[in-house]
C-alpha positions, -999 to 999 in steps of 0.1 A, spaced: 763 -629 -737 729 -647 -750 737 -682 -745 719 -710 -762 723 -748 -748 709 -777 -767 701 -808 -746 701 -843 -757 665 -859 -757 650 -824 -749 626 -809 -769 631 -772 -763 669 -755 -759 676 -735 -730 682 -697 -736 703 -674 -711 718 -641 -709 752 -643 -693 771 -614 -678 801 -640 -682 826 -637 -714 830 -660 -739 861 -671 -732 848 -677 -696 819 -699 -710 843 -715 -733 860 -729 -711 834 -739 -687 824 -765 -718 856 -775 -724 862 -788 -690 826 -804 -687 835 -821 -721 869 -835 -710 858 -845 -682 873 -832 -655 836 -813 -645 807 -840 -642 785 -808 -649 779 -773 -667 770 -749 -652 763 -714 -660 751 -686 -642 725 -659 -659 726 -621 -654 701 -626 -624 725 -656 -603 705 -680 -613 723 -705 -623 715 -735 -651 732 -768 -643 733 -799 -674 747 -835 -670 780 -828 -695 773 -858 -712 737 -847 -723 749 -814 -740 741 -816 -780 756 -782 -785 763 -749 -770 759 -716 -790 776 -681 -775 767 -651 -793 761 -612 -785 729 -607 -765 699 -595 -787 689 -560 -783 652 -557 -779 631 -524 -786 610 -511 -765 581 -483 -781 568 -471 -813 590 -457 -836 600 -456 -876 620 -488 -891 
């Protein structure tokens, strides 16, 4: 999943592909927003993983990761 993860005061968003579902990421943000999880944190297709202060998060968009061509060919 292509995850994108707005931070408060940040200029830039942070952008990750996720081997995780969406339900899975789901409810990583709900518990970081109710509060029983100080922090998000979210692990990327390589095990990196990106941690944010749960009470800096401005939003959180989970969508289908972008396909990207590779090569010539005809549009």
């Amino acid at each position: 999943m292509e995850v994108k993860i707005g931070v408060q005061n940040a200029p830039r968003e942070i952008v990750i592909e996720s081997s995780q579902t969406a339900e899975e990421i789901q409810n990583a943000i709900t518990e970081a927003l109710e509060g029983t999880e100080k922090l998000f944190t979210l692990a990327d297709e390589h095990g990196r993983r990106v941690i944010v202060p749960a009470d800096r998060l401005a939003y959180v968009e989970i969508g289908e990761p972008a396909v990207r061509k590779v090569g010539f060919g005809t549009l």
